[in-house]
Backbone as CSV, one residue per row, in Angstrom:
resi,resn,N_x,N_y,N_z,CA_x,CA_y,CA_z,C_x,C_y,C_z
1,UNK,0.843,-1.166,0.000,0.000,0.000,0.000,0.895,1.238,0.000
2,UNK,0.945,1.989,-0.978,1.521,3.525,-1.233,1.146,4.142,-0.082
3,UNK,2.190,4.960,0.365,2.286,5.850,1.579,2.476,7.000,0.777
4,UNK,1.101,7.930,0.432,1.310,9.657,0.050,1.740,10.597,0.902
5,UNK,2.616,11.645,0.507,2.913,12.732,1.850,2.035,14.196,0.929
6,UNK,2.040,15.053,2.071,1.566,16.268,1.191,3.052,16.901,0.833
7,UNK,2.750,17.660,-0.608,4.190,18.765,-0.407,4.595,19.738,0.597
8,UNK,6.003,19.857,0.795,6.321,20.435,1.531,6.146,22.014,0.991
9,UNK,6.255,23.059,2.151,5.490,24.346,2.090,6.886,25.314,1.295
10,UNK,7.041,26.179,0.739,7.916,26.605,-0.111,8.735,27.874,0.831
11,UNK,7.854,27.876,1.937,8.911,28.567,2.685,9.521,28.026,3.791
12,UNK,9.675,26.913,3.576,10.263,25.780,5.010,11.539,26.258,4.809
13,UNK,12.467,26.073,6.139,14.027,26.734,5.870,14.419,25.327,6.795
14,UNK,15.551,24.812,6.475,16.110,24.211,7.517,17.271,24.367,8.365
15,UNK,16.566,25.037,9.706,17.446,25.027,10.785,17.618,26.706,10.932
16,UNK,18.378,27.238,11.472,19.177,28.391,11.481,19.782,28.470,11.221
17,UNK,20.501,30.237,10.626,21.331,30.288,9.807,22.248,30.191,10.454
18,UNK,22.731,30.349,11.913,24.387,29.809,12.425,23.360,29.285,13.677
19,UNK,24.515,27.968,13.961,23.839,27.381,15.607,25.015,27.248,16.538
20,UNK,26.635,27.634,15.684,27.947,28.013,16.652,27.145,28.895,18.159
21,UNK,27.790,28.343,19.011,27.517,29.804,20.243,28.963,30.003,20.621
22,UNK,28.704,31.308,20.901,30.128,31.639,21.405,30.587,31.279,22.972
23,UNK,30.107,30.822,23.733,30.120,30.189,24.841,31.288,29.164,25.149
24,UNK,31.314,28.284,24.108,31.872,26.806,23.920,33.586,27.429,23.616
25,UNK,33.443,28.312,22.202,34.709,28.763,22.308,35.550,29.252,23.210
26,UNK,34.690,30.179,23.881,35.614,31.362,24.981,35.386,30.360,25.993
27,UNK,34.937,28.999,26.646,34.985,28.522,27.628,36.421,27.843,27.120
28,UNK,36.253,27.300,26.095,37.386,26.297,25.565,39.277,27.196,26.027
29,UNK,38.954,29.108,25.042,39.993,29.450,24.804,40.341,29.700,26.644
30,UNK,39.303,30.119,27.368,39.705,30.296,29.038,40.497,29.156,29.603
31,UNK,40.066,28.000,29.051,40.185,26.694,29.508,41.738,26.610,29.614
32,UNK,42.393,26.678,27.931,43.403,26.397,27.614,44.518,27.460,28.412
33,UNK,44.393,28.392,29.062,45.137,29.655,29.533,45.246,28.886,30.643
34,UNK,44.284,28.106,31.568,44.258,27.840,32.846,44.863,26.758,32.911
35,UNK,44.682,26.027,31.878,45.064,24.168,31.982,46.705,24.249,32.397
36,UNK,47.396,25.332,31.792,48.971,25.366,32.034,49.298,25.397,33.745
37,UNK,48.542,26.481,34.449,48.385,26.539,35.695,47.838,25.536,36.807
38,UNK,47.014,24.881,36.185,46.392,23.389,36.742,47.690,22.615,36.836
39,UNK,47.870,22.204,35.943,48.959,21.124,35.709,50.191,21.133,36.671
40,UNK,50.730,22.299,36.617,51.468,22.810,37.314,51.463,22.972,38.818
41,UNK,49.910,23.533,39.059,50.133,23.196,40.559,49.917,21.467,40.854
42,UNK,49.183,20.840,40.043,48.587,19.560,40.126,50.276,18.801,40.541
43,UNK,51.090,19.296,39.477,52.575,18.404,39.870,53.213,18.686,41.355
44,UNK,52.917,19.845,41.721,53.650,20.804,43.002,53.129,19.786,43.998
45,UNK,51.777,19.791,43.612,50.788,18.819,44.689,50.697,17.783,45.187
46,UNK,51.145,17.235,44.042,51.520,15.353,43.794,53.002,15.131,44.354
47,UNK,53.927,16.559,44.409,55.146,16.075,44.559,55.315,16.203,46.109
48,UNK,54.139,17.062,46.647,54.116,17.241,48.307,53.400,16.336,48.949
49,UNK,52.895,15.296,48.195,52.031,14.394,48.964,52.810,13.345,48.893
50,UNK,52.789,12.436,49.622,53.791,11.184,49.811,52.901,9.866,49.645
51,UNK,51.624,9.439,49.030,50.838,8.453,49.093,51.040,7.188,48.942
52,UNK,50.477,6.099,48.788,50.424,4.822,48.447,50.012,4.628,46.790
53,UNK,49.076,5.570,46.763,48.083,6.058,45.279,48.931,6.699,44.668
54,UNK,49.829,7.140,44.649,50.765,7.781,43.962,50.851,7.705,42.224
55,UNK,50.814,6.587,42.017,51.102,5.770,41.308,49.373,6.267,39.737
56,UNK,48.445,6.029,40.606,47.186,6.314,39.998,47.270,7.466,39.969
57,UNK,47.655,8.627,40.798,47.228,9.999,40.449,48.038,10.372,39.414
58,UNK,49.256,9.594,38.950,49.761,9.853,38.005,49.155,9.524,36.717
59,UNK,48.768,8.533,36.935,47.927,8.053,35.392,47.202,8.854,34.943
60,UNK,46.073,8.839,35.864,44.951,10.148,35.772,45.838,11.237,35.344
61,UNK,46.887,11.907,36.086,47.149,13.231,35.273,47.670,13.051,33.635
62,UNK,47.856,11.750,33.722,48.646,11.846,32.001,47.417,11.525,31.458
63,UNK,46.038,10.696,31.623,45.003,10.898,30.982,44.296,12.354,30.351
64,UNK,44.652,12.987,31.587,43.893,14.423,31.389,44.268,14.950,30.274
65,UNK,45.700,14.977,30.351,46.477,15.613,29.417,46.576,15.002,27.918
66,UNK,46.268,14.013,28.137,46.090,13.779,26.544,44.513,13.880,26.206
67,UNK,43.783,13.719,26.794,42.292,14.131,26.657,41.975,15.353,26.495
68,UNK,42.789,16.536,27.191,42.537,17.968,27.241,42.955,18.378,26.149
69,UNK,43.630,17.695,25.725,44.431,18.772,24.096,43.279,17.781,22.815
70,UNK,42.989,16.895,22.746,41.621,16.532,22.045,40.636,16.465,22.136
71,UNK,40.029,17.415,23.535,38.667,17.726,23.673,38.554,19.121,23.401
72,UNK,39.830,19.633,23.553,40.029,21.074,22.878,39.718,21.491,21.757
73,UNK,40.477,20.832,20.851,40.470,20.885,19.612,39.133,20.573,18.790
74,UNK,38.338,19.319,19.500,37.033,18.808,19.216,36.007,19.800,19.495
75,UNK,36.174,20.432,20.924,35.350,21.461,20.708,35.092,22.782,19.662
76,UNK,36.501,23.244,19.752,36.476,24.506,18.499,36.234,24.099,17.457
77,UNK,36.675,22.442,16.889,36.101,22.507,15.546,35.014,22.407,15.324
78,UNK,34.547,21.661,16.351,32.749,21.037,16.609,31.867,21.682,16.621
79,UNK,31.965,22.827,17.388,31.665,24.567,17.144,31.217,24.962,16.054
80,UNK,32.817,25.297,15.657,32.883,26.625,14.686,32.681,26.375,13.154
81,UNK,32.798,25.016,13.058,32.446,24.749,12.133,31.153,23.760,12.063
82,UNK,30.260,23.978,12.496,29.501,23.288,13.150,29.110,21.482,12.130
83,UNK,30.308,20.877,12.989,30.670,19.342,13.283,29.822,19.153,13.657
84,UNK,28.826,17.936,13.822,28.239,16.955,14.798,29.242,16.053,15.365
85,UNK,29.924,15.266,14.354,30.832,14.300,14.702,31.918,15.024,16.025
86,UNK,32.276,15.928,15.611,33.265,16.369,16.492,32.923,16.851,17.962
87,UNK,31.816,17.937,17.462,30.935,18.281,18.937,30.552,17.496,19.707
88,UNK,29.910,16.316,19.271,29.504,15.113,20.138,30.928,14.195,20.741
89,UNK,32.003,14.118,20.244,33.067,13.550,20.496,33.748,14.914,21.734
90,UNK,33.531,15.876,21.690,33.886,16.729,23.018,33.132,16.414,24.002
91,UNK,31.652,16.439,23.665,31.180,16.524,24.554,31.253,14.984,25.540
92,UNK,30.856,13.452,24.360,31.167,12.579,25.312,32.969,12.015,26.391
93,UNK,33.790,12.913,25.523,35.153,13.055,26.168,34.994,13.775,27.616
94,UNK,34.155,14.710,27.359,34.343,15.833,28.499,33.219,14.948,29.948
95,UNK,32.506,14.353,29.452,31.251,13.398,30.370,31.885,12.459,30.997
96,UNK,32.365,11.228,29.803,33.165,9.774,30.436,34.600,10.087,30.695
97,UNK,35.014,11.057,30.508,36.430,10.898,30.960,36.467,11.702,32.328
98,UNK,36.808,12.875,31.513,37.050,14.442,32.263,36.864,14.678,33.753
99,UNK,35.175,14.401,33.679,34.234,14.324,34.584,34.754,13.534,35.233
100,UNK,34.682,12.414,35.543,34.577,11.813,36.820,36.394,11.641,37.131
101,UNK,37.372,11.869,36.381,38.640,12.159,36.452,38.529,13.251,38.074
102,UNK,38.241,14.185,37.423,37.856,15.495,38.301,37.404,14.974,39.275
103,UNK,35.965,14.516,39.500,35.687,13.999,40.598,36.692,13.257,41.563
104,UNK,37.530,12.599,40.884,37.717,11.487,42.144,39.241,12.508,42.765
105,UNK,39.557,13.368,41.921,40.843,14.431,42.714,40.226,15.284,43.510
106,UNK,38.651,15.505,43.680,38.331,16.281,44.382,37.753,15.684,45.593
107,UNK,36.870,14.121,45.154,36.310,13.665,46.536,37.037,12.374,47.328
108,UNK,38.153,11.802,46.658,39.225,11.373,47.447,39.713,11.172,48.347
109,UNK,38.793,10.159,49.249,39.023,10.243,51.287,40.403,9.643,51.073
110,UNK,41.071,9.273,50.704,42.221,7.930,50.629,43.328,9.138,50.577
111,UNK,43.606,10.346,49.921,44.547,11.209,49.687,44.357,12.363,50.166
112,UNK,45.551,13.306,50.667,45.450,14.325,51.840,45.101,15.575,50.568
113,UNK,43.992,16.058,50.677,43.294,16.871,49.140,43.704,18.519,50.513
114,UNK,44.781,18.876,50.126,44.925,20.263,50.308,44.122,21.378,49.617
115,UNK,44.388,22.267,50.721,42.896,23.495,50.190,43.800,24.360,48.485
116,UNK,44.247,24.235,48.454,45.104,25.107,47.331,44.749,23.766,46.039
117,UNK,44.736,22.612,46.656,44.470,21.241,45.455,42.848,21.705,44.962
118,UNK,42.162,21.968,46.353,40.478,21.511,46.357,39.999,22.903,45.887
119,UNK,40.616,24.465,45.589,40.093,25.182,44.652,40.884,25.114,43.448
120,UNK,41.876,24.592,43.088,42.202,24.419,41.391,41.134,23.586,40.913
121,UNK,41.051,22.436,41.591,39.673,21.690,40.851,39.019,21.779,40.903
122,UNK,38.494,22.500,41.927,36.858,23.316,41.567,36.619,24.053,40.725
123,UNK,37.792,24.818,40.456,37.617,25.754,39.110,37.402,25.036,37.983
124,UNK,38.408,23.981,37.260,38.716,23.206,36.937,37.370,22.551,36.296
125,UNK,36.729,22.132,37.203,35.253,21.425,37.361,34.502,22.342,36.430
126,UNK,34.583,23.796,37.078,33.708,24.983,36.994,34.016,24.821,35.370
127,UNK,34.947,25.078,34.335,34.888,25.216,33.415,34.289,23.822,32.626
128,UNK,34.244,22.915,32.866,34.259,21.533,32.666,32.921,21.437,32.508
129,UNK,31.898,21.771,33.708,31.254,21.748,33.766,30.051,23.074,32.671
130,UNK,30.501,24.132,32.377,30.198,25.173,31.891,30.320,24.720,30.115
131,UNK,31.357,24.169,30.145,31.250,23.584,28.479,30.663,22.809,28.115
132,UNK,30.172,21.761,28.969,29.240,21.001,28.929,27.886,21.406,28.765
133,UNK,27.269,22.280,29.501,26.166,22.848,29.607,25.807,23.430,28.302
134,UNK,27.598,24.247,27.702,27.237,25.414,26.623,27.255,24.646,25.323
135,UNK,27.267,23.205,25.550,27.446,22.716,24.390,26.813,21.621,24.317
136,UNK,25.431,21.608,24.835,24.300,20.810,24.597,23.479,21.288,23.551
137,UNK,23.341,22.262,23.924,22.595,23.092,23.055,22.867,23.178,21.705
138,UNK,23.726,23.525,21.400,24.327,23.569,20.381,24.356,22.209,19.611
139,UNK,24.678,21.122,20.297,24.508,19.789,19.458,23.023,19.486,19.722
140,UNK,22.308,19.664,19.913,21.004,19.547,19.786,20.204,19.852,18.720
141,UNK,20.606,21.196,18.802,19.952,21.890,17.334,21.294,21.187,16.322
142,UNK,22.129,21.400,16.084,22.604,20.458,14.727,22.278,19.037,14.949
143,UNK,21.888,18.592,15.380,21.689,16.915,14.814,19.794,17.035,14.544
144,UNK,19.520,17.806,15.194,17.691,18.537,15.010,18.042,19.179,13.212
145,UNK,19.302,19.948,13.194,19.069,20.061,11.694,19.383,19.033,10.451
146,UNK,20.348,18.491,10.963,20.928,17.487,10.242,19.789,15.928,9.829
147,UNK,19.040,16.072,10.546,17.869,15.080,10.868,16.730,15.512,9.484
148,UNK,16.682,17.246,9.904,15.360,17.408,9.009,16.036,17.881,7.577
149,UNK,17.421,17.651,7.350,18.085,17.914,6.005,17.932,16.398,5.480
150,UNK,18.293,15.198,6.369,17.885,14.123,6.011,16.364,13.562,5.407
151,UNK,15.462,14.107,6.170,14.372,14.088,5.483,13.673,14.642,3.931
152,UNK,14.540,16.245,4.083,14.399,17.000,2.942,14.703,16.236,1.542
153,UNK,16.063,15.719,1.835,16.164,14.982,0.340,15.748,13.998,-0.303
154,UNK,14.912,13.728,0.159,13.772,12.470,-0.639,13.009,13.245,-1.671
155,UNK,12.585,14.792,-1.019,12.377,15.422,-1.996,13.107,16.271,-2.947
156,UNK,14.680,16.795,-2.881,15.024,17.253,-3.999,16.706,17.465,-3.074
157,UNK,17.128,17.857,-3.853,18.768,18.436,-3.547,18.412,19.060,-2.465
158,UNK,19.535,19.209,-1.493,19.185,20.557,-0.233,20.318,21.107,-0.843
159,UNK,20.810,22.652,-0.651,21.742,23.393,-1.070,22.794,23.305,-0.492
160,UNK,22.408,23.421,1.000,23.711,23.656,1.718,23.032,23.074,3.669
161,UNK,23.292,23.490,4.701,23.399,23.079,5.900,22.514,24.001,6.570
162,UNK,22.247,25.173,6.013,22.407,26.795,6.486,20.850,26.763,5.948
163,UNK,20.334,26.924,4.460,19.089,27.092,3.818,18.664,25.701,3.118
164,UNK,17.824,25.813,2.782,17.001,24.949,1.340,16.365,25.128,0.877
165,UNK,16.346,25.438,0.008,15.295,26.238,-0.865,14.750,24.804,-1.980
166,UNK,13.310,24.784,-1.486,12.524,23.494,-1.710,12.646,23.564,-3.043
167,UNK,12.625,22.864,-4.213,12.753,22.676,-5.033,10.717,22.276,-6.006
168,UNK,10.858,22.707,-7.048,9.064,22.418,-7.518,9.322,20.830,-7.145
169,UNK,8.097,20.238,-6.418,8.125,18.880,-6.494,8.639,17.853,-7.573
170,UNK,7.887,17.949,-8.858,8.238,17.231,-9.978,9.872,17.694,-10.314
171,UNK,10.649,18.307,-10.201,11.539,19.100,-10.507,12.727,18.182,-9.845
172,UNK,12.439,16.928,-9.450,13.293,16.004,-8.772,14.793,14.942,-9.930
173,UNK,15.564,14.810,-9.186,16.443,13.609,-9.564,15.713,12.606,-9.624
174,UNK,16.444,11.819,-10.237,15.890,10.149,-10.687,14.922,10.038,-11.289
175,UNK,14.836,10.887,-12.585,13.708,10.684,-13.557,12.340,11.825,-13.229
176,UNK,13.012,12.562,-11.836,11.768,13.052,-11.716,10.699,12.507,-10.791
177,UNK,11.067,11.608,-10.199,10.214,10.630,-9.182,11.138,10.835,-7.693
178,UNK,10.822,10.744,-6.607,10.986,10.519,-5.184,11.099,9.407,-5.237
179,UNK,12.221,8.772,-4.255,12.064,7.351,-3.375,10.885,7.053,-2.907
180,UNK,9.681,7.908,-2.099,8.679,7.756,-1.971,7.513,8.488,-2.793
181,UNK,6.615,7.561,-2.631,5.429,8.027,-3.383,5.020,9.409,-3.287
182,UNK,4.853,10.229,-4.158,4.448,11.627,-3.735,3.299,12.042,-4.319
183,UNK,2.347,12.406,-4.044,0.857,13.020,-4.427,0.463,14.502,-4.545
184,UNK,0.401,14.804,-5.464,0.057,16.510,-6.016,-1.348,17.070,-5.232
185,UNK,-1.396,17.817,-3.955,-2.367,17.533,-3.687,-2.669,19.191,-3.756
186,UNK,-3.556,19.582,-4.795,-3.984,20.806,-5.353,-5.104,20.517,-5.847
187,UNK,-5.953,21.599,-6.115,-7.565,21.532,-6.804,-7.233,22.022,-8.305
188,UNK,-8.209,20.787,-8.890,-7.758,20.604,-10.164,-8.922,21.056,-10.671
């Protein structure tokens, strides 16, 4: 049984014309100014504590550090050029890793968490947490656009990411026919 759709309306647009926020960047570029200072006290910290864990807080810091310079990068491109692939790859870096990384240097009964340790990572957190937030949004609406660009082309070329300018129905590829059935539905 043929499944008819009605035509689509000739002023449908898909999406907005930019869905970058500037949020994600300037959290990212703050990020990167601070991360030098983190690190740094993070080593001062590690080198004044004498633990058993020793050993793990090191790992964790070399995780960070290779995670921080490719969640960086994932974000601005994911952004600014508005990536899905990439944006979503910051954001689940910044969730399963980052996150609970952070956590366990901050809630850590097992290691002596000095007050100079327990506000770098709160800050730390603070941005972590702030890019996360600023960059939901943002992948929301692109995969919301990317979704209804997917739909669009059953009926004709889309132009670009940004507009689409619907095309006359019949006015289609492949002979002129849709993958799906399409019905002219006008008074004749």
């Amino acid at each position: 049984m043929p499944v008819f759709y009605t035509p689509i309306p000739q002023n449908l647009r898909v999406g907005l014309a930019n869905v970058s926020v500037l949020f994600v960047p300037m959290l990212c570029y703050f990020n990167i100014f601070f991360f030098p200072f983190w690190w740094i006290s993070e080593v001062l910290m590690l080198h004044l504590k004498c633990t058993y864990d020793q050993c793990l807080l090191v790992t964790e810091m070399v995780l960070i550090n290779i995670f921080e310079v490719l969640r960086v990068y994932l974000g601005y491109v994911g952004n600014l050029k508005e990536k899905v692939p990439e944006l979503a790859g910051f954001w689940l870096i910044s969730f399963f890793f980052q996150l609970p990384i952070l956590l366990f240097f901050i809630s850590d009964e097992d290691t002596i968490i000095l007050p100079h340790e327990r506000a770098v990572h709160s800050l730390y957190l603070g941005f972590l947490l702030g890019e996360l937030l600023a960059s939901f949004l943002p992948l929301r609406i692109m995969t919301h656009k990317l979704t209804q660009q997917f739909h669009m082309r059953q009926f004709g070329p889309v132009q670009g990411l940004h507009t689409a300018e619907v095309l006359p129905l019949f006015g289609l590829p492949y002979g002129g026919r849709s993958v799906l059935p399409v019905r002219d539905i006008q008074p004749r």
